[in-house]
N, C-alpha and C positions, 0 to 999 in steps of 0.2 A: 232794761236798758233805757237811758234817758233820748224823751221824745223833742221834738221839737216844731211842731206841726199841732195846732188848734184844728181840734177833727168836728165834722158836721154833723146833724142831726142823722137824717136820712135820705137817701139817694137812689133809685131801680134805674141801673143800665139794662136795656130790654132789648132782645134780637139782636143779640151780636155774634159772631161765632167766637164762643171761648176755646182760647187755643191756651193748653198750661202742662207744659211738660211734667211737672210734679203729681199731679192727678190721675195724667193719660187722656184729661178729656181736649176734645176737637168735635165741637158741633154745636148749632144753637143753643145760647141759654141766657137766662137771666140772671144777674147779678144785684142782690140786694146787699146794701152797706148800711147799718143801723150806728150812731153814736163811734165810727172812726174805723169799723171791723164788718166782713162780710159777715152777714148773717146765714144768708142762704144763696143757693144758685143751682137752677133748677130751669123747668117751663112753667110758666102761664105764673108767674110770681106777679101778688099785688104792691104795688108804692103801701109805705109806710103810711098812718095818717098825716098830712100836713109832709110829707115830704114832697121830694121833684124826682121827675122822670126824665132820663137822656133817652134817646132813640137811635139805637146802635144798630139796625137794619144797613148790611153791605158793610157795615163794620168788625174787624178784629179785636176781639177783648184778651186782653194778655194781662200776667201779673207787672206790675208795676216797673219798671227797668232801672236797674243796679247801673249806675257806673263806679265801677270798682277804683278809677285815679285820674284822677280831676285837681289843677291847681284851681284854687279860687283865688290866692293871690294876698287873701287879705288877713292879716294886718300885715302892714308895711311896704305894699305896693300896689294901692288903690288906683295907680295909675294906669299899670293893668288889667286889673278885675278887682271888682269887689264881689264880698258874699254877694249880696242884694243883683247884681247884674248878674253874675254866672249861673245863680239859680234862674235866674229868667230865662237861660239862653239852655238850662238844661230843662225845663217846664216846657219848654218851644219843642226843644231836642226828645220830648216823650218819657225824659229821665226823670221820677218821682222820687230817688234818692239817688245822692252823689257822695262819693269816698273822698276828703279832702286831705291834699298830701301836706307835709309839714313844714315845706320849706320859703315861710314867712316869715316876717323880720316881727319880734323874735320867734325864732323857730318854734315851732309847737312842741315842745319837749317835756310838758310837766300839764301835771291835770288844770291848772290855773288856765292855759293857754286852750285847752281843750274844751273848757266849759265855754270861755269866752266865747269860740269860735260857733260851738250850738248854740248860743244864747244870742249872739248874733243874728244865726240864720233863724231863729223863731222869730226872730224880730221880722225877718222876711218875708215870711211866710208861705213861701213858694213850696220846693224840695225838699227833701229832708236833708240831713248834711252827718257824714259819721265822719269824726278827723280820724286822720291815720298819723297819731305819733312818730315822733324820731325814736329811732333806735338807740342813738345815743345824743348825749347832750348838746347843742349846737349842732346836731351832723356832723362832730368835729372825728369822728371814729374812735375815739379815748377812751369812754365813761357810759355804759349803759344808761339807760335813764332807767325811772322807777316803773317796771312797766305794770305793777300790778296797780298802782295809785292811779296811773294814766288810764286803765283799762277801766277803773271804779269810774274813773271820772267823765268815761261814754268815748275812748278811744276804740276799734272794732280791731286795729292793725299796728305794725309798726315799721318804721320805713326809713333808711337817709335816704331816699330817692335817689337825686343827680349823684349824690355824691356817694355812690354803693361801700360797703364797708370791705375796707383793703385787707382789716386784720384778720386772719384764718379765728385765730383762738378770741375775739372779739366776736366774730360772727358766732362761733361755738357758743360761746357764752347766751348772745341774744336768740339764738335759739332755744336752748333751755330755759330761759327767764320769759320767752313766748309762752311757751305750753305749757309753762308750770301757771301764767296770769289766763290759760284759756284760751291762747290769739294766736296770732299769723305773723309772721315776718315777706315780708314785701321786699325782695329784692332786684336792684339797679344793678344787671349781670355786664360786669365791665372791670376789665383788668386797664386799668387808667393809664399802666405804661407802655401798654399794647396800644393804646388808641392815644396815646400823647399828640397833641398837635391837629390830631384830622379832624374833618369836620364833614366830609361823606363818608361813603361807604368806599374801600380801596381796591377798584378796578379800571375798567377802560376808560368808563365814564371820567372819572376821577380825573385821571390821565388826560384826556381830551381835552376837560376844561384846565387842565393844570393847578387841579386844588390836594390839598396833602390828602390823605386815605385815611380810613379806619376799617381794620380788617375783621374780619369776622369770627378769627381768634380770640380777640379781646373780647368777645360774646361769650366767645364756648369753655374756654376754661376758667370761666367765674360761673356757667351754669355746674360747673362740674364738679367746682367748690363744692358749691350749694348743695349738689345732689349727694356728694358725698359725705358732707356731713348730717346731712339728713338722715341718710342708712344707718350710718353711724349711731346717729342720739334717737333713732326711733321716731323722729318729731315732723311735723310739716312744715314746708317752704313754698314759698310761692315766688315765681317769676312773673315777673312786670315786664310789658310790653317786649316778649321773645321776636326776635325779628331774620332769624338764618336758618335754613335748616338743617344745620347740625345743633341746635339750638335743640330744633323739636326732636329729631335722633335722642338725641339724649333723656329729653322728658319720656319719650314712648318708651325707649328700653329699661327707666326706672320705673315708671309705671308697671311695665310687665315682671318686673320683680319687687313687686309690694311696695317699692317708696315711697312716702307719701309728699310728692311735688307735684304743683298744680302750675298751671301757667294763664299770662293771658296774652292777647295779641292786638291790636290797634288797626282800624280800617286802614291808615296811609303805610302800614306795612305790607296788610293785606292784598292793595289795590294798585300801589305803584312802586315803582322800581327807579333803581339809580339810573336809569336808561331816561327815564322821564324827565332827568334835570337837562335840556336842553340848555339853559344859560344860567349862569349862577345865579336864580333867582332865591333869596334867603327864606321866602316862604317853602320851600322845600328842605331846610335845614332843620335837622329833629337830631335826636339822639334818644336811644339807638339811629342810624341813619338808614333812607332806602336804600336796600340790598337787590339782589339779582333778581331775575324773570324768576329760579329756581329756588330761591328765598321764599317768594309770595308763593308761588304753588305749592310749596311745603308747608308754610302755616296756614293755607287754604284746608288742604288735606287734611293736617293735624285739628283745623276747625271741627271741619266735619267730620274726623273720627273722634272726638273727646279728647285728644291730647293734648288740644288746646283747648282748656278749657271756657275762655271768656274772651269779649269782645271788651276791650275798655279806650277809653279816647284817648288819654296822656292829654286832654284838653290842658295846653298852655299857652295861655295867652302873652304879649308882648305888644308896645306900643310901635305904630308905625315909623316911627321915629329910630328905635331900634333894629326894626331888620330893616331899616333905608342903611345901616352903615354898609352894608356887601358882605356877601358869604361868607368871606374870612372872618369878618366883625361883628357877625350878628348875634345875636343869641341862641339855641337850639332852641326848638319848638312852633308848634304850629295847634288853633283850634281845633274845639273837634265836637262838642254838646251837640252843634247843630246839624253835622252833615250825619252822624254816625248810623242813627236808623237806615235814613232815606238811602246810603250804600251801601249796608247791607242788602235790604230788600232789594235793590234795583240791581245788585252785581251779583249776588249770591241765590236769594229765595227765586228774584223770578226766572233767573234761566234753571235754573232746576238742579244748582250746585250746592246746594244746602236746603234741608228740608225746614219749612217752616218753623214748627216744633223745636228744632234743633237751634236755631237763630235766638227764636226767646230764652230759650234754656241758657244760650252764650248771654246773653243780656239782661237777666232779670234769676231764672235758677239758680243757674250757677254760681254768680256773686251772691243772691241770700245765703246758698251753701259755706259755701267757701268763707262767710265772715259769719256764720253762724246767727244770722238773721232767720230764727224760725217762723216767725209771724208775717216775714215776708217771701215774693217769689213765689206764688202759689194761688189760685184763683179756689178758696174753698173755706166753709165756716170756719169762723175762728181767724185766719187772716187779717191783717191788716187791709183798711180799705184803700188800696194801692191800685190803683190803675192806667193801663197807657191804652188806649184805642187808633188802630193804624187802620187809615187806609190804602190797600197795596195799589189801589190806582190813580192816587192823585200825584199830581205833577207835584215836582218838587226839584226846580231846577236851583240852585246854588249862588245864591247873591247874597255877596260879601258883606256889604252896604246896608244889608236888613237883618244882620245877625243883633240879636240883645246883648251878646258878648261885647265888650269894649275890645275885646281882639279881634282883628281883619285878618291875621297870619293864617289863611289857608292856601294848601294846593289845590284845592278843587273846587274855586272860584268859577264861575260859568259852566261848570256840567250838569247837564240835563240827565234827571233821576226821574223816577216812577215809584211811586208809594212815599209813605207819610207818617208820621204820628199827627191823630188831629184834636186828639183832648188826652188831657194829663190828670187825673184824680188821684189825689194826696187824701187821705185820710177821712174820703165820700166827699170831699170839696174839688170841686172842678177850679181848678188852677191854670189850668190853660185851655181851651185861650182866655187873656188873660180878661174881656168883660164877663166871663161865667158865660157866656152867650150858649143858645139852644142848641139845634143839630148842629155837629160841626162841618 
């Protein structure tokens, strides 16, 4: 697969506790990166000649962390994100590669568009960057694109995002033209005439503030599409950002009978609820939308038993300019590179609702899994040298104002968190923070 990351000579992370759910291990070690790829990782390992030593005492060493759907925005709306700042804001965020979805002007539909957007982000040199192709041309839902060309050309996925694909025998199709190029289909579970008009989630809250609804039907019978033709053709499907749990219902009962659907779930589904929109503030305006108390303790749950199987941001940024027009007017979406570690850790791993182990696995296993990224998501020879080192007890309270993203659109502006990503290593090069600087 085409790289995009200039790898370093040599680099010993020393005394850290490697936690890597692929291995099994959890306990002090040392991590050596020779020429871009672990070498070895073991105790009492010496630095390379002529290479550098990090000093990971009281530190967590993890494989490098997947965000599986990420807009970066660019080409064609630089005014939201570019490659160059989202990779910063996901090198900050601990994320050593980011999934980048396809819906830039022009849409990333054809290997041309694909290359561009890698060859871009080497230019950055931050994260790694895998695009996730359209499904079909434009996102217009019509025309399959070429998925096996797109695939050549370093696509990992394939996606209309926002605009999920309405046609039953359409989606048929791009599931078969998935598996037969080796890939995934990534779907936007949403019956668009169920959710015509809304712009939350359709309950009290709703009600209260007197804004139209979007009910949690329009979720569950486009997962069911999904599921069901998966059984069908035999093939994998993947859901993006599930947010209800008859959502997760449905993933667990196809699971238990062999099908092959994976999901993922986003911390602002995870951690808040439609109860949280106190005033129509548009930084709380996402799609999928916050659902119930009963919503998040369901994809909480489905976290921690594997049915869900990934944490991913839906980082989408937006200029302030655009959610100042009011909830009614504003765009869907909110950031996410930066907060997504620090609440996990702080709402999940340290009250003891999610085991460590199980977290990275959501954020780094899983997605190398799931896109078929073997060299990644794995702390062991042969690896890529991919690394995120967290610390579970640095502060990490949530200021808008110092995000690297050109997006402010967060809800969880001013909350005080606990634990960190505090250095990001891409390829044995320390890329955050960003002077290379010694202990973090």
């Amino acid at each position: 697969m085409p790289e995009n990351i200039e790898e370093a000579t040599s680099l010993l992370v020393r005394g850290g506790r490697v936690v890597d759910p692929a291995t099994g291990t959890d306990g002090p070690m040392d991590v050596l990166i020779v020429a871009g790829a672990i070498a070895a990782v073991g105790r009492g390992l010496s630095p390379a000649p002529g290479g550098r030593t990090v000093d990971a005492s009281g530190l967590v060493v993890v494989p490098g962390l997947i965000d599986l759907h990420v807009h970066l925005r660019e080409p064609g709306f630089e005014d939201k994100e570019t490659i160059a700042t989202g990779l910063r804001a996901a090198v900050r965020g601990g994320f050593t590669a980011v999934c980048a979805m396809p819906n830039t002007a022009p849409v990333n539909d054809s290997p041309a568009t694909t290359a561009w957007i890698m060859a871009r982000a080497k230019r950055a040199g931050l994260a790694r960057v895998f695009p996730i192709a359209a499904v079909t041309k434009g996102s217009r839902g019509e025309e399959l694109v070429d998925m096996a060309a797109c695939a050549a050309a370093g696509a990992v996925a394939f996606s209309d995002d926002g605009r999920p694909v309405a046609s039953d025998d359409i989606m048929r199709r791009a599931l078969l033209a998935a598996a037969a190029a080796g890939s995934l289909v990534i779907d936007h579970c949403e019956d668009r005439a169920l959710a015509a008009g809304g712009v939350m989630h359709a309950g009290a809250a709703a009600a209260r503030l007197g804004l139209p609804g979007i009910p949690s039907s329009s979720e569950e019978v486009a997962v069911a599409r999904d599921i069901a033709l998966a059984e069908e053709l035999g093939v994998r499907v993947h859901i993006a950002h599930l947010s209800t749990a008859g959502g997760v219902a449905a993933v667990r009962e196809a699971r238990r009978r062999g099908i092959r659907v994976s999901a993922e779930a986003t911390p602002h589904h995870l951690f808040l609820t439609d109860e949280d929109i106190r005033t129509p503030d548009p930084n709380f305006k996402m799609n999928p939308p916050l659902r119930t108390a009963a919503d998040a303790a369901a994809l909480r749950e489905g976290l921690r038993a594997g049915v869900v199987d990934a944490v991913a941001t839906d980082h989408a940024p937006h200029t302030e300019a655009e959610k100042a027009r009011g909830f009614r007017e504003a765009p869907f979406g909110v950031v996410g590179l930066e907060t997504a570690v620090p609440l996990v850790l702080d709402r999940l791993v340290r009250p003891g609702l999610l085991p460590l182990g199980r977290a990275v696995a959501a954020l780094s296993t899983a997605p190398a899994r799931l896109l078929g990224l073997r060299a990644k998501g794995r702390v062991a020879a042969g690896a890529d040298g991919d690394l995120t080192l967290l610390d579970l007890e640095r502060d990490a309270a949530v200021d808008k104002t110092r995000f690297e993203s050109k997006g402010r659109n967060t809800p969880f502006d001013g909350w005080a968190l606990k634990g960190a990503p505090v250095m990001t290593i891409v390829g044995g090069r320390v890329v955050f923070p960003f002077d290379g600087g010694g202990r973090p």
